[in-house]
MARVO-901248 format. One line per field, with one value per residue (C-alpha): residue number from 1; residue in one letter; x, y, z. Coordinates in nm, 2 decimals, m for minus. Layout:
residues N
pos c(NUM/...) .
code c(A/...) .
u c(X/...) .
v c(Y/...) .
w c(Z/...) .
//
This chain:
residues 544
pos c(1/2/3/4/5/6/7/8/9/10/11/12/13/14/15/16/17/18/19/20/21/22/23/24/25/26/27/28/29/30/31/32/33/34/35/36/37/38/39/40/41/42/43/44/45/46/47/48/49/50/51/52/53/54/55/56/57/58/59/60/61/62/63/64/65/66/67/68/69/70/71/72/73/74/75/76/77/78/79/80/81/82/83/84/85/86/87/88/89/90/91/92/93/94/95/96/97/98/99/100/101/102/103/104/105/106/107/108/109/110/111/112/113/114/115/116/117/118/119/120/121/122/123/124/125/126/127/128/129/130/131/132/133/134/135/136/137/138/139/140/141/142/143/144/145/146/147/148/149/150/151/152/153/154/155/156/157/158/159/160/161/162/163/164/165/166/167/168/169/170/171/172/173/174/175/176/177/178/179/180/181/182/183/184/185/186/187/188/189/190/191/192/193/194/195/196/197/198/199/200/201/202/203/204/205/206/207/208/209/210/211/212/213/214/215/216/217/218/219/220/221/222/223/224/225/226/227/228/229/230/231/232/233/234/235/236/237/238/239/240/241/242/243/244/245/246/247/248/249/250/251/252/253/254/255/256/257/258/259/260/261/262/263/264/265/266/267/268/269/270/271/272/273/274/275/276/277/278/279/280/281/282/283/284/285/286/287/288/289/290/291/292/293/294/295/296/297/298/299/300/301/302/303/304/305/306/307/308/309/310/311/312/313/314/315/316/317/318/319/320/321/322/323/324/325/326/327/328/329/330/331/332/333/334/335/336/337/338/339/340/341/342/343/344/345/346/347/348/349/350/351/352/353/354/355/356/357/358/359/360/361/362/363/364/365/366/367/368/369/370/371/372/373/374/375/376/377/378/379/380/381/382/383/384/385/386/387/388/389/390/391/392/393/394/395/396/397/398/399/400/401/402/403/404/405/406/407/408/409/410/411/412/413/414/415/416/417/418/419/420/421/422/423/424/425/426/427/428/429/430/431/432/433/434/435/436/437/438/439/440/441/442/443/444/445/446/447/448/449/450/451/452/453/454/455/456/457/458/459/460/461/462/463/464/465/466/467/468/469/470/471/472/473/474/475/476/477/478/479/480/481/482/483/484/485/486/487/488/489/490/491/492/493/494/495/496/497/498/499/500/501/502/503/504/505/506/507/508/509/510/511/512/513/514/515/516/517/518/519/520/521/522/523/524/525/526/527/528/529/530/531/532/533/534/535/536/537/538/539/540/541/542/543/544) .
code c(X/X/X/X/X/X/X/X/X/X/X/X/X/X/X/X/X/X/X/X/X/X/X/X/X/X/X/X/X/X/X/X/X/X/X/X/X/X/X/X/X/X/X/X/X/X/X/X/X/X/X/X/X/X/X/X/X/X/X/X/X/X/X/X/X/X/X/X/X/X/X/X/X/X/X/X/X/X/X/X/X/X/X/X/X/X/X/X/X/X/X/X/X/X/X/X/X/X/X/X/X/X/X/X/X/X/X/X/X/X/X/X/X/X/X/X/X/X/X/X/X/X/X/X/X/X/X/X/X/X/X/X/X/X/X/X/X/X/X/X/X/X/X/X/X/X/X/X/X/X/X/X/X/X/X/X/X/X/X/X/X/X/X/X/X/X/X/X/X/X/X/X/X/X/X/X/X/X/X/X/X/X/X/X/X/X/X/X/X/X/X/X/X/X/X/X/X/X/X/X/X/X/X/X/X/X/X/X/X/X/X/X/X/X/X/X/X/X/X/X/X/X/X/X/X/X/X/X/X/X/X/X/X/X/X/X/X/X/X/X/X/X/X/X/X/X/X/X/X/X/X/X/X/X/X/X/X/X/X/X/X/X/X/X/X/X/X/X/X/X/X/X/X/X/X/X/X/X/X/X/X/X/X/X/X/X/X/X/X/X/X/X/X/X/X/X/X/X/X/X/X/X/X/X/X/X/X/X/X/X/X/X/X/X/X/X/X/X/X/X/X/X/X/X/X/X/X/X/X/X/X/X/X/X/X/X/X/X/X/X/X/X/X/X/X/X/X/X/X/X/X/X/X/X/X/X/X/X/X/X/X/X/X/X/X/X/X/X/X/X/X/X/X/X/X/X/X/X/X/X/X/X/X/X/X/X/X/X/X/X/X/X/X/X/X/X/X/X/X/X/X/X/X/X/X/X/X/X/X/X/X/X/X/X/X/X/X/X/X/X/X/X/X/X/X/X/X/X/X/X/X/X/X/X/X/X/X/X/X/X/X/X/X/X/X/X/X/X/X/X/X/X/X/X/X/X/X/X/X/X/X/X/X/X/X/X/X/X/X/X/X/X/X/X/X/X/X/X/X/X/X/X/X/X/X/X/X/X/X/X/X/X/X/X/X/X/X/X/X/X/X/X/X/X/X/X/X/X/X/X/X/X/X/X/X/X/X/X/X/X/X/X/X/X/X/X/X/X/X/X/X/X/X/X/X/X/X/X/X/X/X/X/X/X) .
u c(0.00/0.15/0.20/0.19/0.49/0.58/0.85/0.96/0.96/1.05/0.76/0.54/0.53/0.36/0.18/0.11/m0.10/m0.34/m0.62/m0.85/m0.79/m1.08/m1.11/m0.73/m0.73/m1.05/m0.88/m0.57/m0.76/m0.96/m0.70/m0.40/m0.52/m0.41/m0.50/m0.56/m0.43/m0.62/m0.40/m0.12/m0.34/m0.45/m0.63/m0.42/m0.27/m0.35/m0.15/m0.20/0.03/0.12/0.35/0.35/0.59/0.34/0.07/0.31/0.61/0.52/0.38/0.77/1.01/1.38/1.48/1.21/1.17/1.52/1.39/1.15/1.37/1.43/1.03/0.99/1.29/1.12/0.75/0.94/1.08/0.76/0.61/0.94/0.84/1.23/1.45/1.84/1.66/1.84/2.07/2.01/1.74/1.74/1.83/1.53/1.37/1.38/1.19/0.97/1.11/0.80/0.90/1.28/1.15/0.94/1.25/1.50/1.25/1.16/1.55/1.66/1.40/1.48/1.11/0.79/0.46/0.44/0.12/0.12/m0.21/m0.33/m0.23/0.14/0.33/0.45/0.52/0.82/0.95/0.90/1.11/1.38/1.39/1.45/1.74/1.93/1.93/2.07/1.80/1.83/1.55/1.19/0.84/0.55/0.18/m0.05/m0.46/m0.51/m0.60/m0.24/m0.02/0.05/0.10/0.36/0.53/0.53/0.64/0.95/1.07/1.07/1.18/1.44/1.81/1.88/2.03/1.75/1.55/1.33/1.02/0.76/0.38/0.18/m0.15/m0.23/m0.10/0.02/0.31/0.41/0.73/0.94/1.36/1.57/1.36/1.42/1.05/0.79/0.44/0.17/m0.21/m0.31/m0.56/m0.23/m0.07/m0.27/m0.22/0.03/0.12/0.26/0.43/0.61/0.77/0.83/1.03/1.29/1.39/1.54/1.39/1.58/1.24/0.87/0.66/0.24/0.04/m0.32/m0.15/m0.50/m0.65/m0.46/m0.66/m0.83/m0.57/m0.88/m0.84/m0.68/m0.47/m0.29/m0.24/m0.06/0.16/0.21/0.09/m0.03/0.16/0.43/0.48/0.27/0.01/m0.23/m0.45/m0.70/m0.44/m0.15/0.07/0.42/0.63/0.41/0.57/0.73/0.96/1.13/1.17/1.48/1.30/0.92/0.71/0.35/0.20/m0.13/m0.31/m0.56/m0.42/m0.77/m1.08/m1.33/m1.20/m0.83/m0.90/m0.81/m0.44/m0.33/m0.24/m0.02/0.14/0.15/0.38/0.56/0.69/0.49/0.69/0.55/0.20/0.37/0.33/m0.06/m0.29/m0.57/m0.86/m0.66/m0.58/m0.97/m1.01/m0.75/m0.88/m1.15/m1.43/m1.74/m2.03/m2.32/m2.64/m2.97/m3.26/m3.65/m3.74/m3.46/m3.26/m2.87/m2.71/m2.31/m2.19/m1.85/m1.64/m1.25/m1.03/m0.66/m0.64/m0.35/m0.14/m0.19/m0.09/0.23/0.27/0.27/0.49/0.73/0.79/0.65/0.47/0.60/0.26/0.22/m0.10/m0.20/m0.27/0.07/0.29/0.13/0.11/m0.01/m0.33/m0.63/m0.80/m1.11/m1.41/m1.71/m2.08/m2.42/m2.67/m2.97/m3.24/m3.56/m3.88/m3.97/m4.18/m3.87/m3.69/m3.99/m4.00/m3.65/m3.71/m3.99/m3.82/m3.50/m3.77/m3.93/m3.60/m3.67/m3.36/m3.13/m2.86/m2.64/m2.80/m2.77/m2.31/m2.31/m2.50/m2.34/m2.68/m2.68/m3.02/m3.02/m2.74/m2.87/m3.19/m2.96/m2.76/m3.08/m3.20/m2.91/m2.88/m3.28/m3.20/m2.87/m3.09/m3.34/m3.13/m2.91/m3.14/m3.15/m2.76/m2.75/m2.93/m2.67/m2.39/m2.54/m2.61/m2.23/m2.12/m2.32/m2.25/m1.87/m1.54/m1.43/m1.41/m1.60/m1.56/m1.83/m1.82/m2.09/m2.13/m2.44/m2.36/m2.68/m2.57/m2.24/m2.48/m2.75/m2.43/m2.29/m2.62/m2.71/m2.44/m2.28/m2.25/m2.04/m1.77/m1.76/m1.49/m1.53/m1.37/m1.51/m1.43/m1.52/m1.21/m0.86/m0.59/m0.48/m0.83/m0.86/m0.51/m0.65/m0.98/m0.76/m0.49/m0.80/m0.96/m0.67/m0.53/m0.87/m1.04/m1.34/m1.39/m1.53/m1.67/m1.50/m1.73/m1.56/m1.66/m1.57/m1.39/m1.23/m1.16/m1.15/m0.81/m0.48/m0.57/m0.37/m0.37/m0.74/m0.60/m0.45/m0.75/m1.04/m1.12/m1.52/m1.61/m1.94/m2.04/m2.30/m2.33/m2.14/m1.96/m2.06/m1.70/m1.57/m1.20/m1.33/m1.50/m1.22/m0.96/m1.19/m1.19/m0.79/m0.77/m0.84/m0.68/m0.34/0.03/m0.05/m0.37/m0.37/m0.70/m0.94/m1.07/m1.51/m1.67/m2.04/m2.21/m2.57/m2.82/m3.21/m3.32/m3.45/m3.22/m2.96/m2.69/m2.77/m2.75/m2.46/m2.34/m2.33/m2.17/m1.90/m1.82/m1.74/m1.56/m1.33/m1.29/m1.16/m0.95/m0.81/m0.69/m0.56/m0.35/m0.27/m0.38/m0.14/m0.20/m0.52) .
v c(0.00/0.34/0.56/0.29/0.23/m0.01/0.11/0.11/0.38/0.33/0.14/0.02/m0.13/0.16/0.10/0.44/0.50/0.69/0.81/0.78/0.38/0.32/m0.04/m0.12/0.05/m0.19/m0.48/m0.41/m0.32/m0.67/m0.92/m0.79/m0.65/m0.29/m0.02/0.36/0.66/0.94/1.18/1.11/1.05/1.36/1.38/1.27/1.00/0.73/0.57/0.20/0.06/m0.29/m0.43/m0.73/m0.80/m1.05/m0.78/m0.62/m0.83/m0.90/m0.56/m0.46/m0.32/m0.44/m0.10/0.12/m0.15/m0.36/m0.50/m0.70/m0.78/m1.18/m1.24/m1.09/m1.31/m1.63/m1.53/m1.46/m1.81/m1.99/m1.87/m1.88/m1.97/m2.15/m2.24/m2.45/m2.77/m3.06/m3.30/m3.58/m3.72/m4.03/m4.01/m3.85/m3.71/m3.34/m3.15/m2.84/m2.50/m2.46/m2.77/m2.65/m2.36/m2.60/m2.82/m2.56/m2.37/m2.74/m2.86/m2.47/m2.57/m2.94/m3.01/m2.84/m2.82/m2.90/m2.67/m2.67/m2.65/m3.04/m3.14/m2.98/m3.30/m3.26/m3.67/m3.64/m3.28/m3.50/m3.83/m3.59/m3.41/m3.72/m3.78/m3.49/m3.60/m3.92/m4.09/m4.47/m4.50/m4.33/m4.35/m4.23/m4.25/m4.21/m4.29/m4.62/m4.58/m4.41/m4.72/m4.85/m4.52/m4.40/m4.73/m4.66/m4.31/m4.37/m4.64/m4.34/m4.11/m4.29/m4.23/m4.53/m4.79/m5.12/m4.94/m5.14/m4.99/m5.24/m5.16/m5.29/m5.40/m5.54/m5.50/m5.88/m5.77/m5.55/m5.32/m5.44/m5.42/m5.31/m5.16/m4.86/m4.68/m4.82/m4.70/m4.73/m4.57/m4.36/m4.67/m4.88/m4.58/m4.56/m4.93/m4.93/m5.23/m5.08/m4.79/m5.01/m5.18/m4.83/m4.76/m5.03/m4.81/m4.45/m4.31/m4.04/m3.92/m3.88/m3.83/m3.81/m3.72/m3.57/m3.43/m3.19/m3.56/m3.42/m3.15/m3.24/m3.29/m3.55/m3.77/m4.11/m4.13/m3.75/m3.83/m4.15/m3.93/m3.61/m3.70/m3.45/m3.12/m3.36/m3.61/m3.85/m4.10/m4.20/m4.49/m4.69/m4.79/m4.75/m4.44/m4.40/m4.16/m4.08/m4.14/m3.84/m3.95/m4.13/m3.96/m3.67/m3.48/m3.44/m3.33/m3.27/m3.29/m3.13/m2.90/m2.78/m2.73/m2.60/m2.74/m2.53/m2.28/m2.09/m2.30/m2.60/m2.51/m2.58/m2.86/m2.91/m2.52/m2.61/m2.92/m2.80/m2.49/m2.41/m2.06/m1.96/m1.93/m1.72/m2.04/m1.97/m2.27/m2.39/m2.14/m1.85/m1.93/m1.92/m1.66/m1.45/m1.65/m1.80/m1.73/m1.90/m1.86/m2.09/m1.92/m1.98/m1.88/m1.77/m2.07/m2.24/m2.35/m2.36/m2.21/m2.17/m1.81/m1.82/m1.53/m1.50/m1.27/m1.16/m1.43/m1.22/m1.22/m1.61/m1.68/m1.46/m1.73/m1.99/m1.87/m1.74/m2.03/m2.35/m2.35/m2.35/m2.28/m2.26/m2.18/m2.34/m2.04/m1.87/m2.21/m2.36/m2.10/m2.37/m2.47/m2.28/m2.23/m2.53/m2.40/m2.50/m2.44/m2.55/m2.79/m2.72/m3.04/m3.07/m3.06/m3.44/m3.63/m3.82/m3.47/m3.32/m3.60/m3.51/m3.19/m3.21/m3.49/m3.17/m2.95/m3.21/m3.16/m2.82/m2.71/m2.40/m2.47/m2.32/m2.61/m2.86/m2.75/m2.78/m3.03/m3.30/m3.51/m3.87/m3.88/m3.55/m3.65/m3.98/m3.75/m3.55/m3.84/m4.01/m3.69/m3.66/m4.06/m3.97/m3.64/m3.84/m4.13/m3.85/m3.67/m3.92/m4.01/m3.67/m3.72/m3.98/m3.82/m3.57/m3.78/m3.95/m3.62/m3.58/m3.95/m3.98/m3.64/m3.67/m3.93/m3.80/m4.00/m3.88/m3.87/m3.85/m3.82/m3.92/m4.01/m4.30/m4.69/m4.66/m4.34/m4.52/m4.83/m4.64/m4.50/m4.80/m4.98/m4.73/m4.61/m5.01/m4.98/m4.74/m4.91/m4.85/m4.87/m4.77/m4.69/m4.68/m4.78/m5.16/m5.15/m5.28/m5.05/m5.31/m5.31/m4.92/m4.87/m5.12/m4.91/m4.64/m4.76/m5.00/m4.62/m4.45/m4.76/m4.90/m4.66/m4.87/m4.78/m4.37/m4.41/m4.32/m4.36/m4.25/m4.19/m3.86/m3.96/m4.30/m4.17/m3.78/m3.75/m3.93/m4.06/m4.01/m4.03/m3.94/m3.62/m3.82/m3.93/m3.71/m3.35/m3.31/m3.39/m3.44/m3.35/m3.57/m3.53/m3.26/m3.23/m3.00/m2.89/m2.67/m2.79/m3.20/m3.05/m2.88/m3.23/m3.42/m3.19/m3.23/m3.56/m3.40/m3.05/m3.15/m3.20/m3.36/m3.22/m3.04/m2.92/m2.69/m2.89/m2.87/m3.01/m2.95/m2.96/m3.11/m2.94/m2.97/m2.60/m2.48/m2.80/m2.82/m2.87/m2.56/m2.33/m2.45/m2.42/m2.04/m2.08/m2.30/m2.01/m1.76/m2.05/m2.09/m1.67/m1.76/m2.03/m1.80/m1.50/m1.74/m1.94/m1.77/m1.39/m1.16/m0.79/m0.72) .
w c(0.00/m0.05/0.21/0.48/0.68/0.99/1.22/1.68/1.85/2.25/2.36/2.05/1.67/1.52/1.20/1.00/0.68/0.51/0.67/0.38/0.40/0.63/0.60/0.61/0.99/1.07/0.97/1.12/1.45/1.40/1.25/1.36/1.76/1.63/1.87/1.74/1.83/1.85/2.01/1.72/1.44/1.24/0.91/0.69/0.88/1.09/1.40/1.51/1.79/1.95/2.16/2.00/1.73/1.55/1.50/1.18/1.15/0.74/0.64/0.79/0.56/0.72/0.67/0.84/1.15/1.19/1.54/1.29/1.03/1.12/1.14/0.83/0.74/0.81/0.65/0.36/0.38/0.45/0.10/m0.12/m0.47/m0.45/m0.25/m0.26/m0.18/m0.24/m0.44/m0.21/m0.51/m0.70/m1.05/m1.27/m0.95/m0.86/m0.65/m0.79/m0.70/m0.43/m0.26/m0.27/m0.07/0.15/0.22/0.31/0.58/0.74/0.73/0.89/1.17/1.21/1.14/1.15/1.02/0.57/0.49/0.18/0.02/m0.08/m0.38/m0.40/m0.32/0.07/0.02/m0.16/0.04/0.35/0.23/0.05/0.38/0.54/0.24/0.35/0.71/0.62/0.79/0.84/1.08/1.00/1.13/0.92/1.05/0.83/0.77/0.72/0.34/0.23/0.37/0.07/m0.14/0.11/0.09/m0.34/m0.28/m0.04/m0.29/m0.55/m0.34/m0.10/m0.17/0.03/m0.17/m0.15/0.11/0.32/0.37/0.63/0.60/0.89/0.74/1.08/1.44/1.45/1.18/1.46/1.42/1.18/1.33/1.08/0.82/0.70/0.67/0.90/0.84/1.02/1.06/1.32/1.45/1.55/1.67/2.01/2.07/2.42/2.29/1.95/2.12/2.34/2.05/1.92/2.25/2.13/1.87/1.84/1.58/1.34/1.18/1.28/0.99/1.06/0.74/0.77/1.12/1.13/1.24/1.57/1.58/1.95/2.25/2.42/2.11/2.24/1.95/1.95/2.30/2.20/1.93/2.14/2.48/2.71/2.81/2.99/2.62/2.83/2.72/2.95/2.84/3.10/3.35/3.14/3.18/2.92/2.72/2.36/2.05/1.97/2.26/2.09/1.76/1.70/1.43/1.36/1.06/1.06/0.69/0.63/0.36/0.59/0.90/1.01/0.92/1.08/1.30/1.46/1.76/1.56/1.54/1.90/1.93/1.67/1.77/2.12/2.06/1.79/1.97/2.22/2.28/1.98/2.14/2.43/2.66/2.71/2.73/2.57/2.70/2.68/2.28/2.25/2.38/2.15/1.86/1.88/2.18/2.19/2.45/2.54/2.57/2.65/2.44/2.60/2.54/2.70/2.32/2.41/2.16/2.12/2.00/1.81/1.70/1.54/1.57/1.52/1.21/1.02/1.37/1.41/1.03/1.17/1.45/1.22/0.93/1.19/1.40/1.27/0.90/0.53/0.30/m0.05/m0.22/m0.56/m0.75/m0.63/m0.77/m1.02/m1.25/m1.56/m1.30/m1.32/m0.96/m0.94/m1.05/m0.85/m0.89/m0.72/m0.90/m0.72/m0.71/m0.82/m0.60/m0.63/m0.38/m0.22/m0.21/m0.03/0.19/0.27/0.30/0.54/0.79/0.79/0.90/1.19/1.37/1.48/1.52/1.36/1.17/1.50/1.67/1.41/1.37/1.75/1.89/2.13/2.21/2.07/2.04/1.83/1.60/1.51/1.41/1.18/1.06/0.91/0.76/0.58/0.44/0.38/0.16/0.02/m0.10/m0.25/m0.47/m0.59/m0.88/m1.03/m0.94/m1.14/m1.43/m1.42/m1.44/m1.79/m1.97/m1.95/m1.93/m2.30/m2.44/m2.38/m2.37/m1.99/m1.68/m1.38/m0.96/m0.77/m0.37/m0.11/0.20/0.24/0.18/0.00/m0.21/m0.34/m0.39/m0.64/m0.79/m0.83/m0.98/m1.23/m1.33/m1.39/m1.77/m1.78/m1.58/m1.27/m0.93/m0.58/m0.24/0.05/0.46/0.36/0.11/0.23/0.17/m0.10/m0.28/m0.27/m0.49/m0.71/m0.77/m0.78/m1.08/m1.27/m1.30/m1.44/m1.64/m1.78/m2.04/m1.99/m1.64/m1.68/m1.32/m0.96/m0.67/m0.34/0.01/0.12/0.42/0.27/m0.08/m0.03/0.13/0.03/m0.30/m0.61/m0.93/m0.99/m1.17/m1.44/m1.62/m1.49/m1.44/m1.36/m0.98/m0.82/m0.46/m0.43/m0.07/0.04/0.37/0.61/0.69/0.44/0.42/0.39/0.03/m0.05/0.02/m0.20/m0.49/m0.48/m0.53/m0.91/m0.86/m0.78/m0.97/m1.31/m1.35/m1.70/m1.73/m1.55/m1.26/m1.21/m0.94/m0.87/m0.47/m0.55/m0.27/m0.25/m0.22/0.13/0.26/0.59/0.33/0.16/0.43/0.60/0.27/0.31/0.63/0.51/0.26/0.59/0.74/0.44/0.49/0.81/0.75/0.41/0.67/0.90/0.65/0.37/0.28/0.31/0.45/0.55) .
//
């Protein structure tokens, strides 16, 4: 912006600019915890102050403001576009200039946080990363679905000559001595039993992809990784050291470091360098980032108030201390950003059925996001399978206008065993494979390589949660995506939609959200756009 300018006086971080850039100073005071000053402003300019150094540090010029110089520094750093990287890659392998960038901030640190957005490759960074270290002995954790793609990806990746990577497909292959790699899924993770044989070794590097899945310090198995404020894992009787105990380096790999909210990141913040948060614990982080209130209504309705604030300070946090983030549209100049659209549903007598059990709940869609009553969300789980079921016909109608009026393949998302089944039925002649929670992690890559491999099969059905994180290859063969039953949390859309937007991808990615008008999905809908707002300022937007 012209005429703004960060610099120290004695006491504060002043922050000066034009007067006439009224919402500028309102963001600032908002996102950043600005205060004005009304005794130094004037009419031309305006005066914010802080004490604290991560209110301004990447609006800083190093030549105005010195004392803010290495924060600025290391923001820089986290977004690089390139970086020295590495030579420590097999023969035809190199990283992209991004991932250069990536590497050098996480190797400076020893470890961190790998934000970058989904899609950009944080598997290899992480294995090349473990390359440079010279790593012999390497943990990765991972959902249960990706076992056998990391395993793929390391013997790609891995500079060690014959490397030994051991997958445990079930807890009875147990930790495997000598090898190399040793993956495993978050499920075994939290197993005493599995952390004990852990123990036995010292690990060089922890590696835990989808680390957002740590998103909740109660969770049993982020206690089993991190452990409580001490590194300790408490389970039923059992008390001993958490994994990361045992392991010199860590990285945390995830493209959406918050799903919902600022709350969200932490954990991960807390454990990674907890200095970076100023120490403070858990209620005092909401209540810089992230209050929430439970009130009562007149007629005696709970109903939980949320607000965020200071997003562009915490993304300072991040970048600063523990974070390297790259956004699509900044480093893959060739990609086009998705482009995503609503179908809306017809009126029809299942759809209205639907439509009416939504509205028997009697609840708003404040109650409906925070709810903790079993009895109420097995209510709103079968209104959802009911309005799944509804609209999956017209889904299906949808998906043969295109299937017959071009040559492309197609990925559609739901959520329903009964969804995926009408899919699967009527959409048969087309050729047809899907992934879902029943599917080993063997049976899923085969869906996944008989899709991109067989130009007979036009036809991905996934469930959101089984197929809309960690698979790749998708991008190879298909660019239009269905929503079919969209998730109610807006980064879990956004994941499933990069199983197509992602490296290799050469075309413009669409992916259409099917809603019934008037429905709970539609609404939230809207909400999930502010959330994704949030999550934006938090993560990635620079300035204000």
């Amino acid at each position: 912006m012209t005429g703004m300018r960060v610099y120290k006086n004695k006491d504060y971080y002043i922050l000066e600019v034009p007067r006439t850039e009224k919402d500028f100073i309102a963001g600032a005071m908002v996102y950043r915890g600005l205060q004005f000053s009304k005794s130094a402003s004037n009419n031309e300019r305006a005066i914010l102050f802080s004490t604290n150094p991560y209110a301004l540090c990447d609006l800083a010029d190093p030549a105005d403001c010195p004392e803010l110089a290495p924060y600025r520094a290391r923001i820089d750093a986290s977004r690089a576009l390139d970086g020295k990287g590495s030579t420590r890659t097999p023969p035809g392998k190199e990283l992209w200039a991004y991932q250069r960038a990536t590497l050098d901030y996480l190797l400076r640190r020893g470890g961190g946080i790998n934000g970058d957005q989904p899609g950009l490759g944080k598997t290899p960074t992480s294995i090349v990363f473990c390359n440079e270290l010279e790593a012999m002995r390497v943990l990765v954790i991972v959902p249960a679905s990706l076992r056998l793609q990391w395993a793929t990806k390391i013997r790609e990746w891995s500079t060690i000559p014959n490397v030994k990577v051991s997958v445990m497909l079930n807890v009875k292959d147990g930790i495997h001595p000598t090898a190399h790699y040793q993956i495993i899924s978050y499920d075994s993770a939290r197993k005493p039993a599995i952390i004990r044989a852990i123990a036995k070794t010292k690990w060089k590097v922890l590696i835990c992809d989808e680390a957002h899945k740590m998103k909740n310090i109660e969770a049993l198995t982020t206690r089993a990784i991190i452990g409580n404020g001490s590194g300790i894992y408490h389970h039923g009787e059992e008390k001993m050291p958490a994994i990361t105990n045992y392991c010199e380096h860590e990285l945390f790999l995830t493209g959406t470091p918050l799903l919902n909210r600022p709350s969200e990141a932490f954990t991960l913040l807390r454990h990674v360098d907890h200095e970076a948060i100023d120490f403070v614990g858990w209620e005092k982080f909401k209540s810089l980032y992230n209050k929430q209130a439970l009130l009562k209504t007149a007629n005696n309705k709970r109903v939980n108030l949320e607000s965020t604030a200071l997003e562009n300070e915490l993304q300072n946090r991040l970048r600063v201390n523990v974070m390297a983030r790259h956004e699509k549209k900044d480093v893959l100049t060739q990609m086009k950003p998705p482009r995503y659209s609503v179908v809306q549903m017809l009126d029809t007598g299942p759809v209205q059925a639907a439509l009416d059990a939504e509205g028997m709940l009697g609840l708003s869609i404040e109650e409906i996001q925070t709810t903790k009553d079993f009895e109420i969300l097995g209510h709103i789980a079968e209104v959802r399978r009911l309005m799944g079921i509804a609209i999956a016909p017209q889904v299906v109608d949808y998906a043969l206008d295109f299937l017959d009026g071009s040559d492309e393949k197609l990925v559609i998302f739901g959520w329903h065993i009964e969804v995926l089944d009408i899919f699967e039925n009527l959409l048969s002649s087309y050729g047809t494979v899907r992934v879902d929670g029943r599917k080993s992690a063997t049976a899923r890559q085969k869906a996944v390589d008989d899709f991109i491999e067989n130009p007979n099969i036009r036809v991905f059905i996934g469930n959101l949660q089984s197929a809309g994180t960690g698979v790749d290859g998708l991008q190879l063969v298909a660019s239009r995506c269905y929503l079919a039953e969209p998730d109610w949390v807006p980064a879990q859309n956004e994941q499933a939609v990069s199983r197509l937007d992602r490296i290799g991808q050469e075309h413009l990615v669409n992916a259409e959200i099917f809603v019934a008008p008037g429905s709970i999905s539609e609404k939230i809908l809207v909400k999930a756009l502010e959330k994704m707002n949030v999550i934006h300022r938090v993560l990635d937007r620079e300035g204000i």
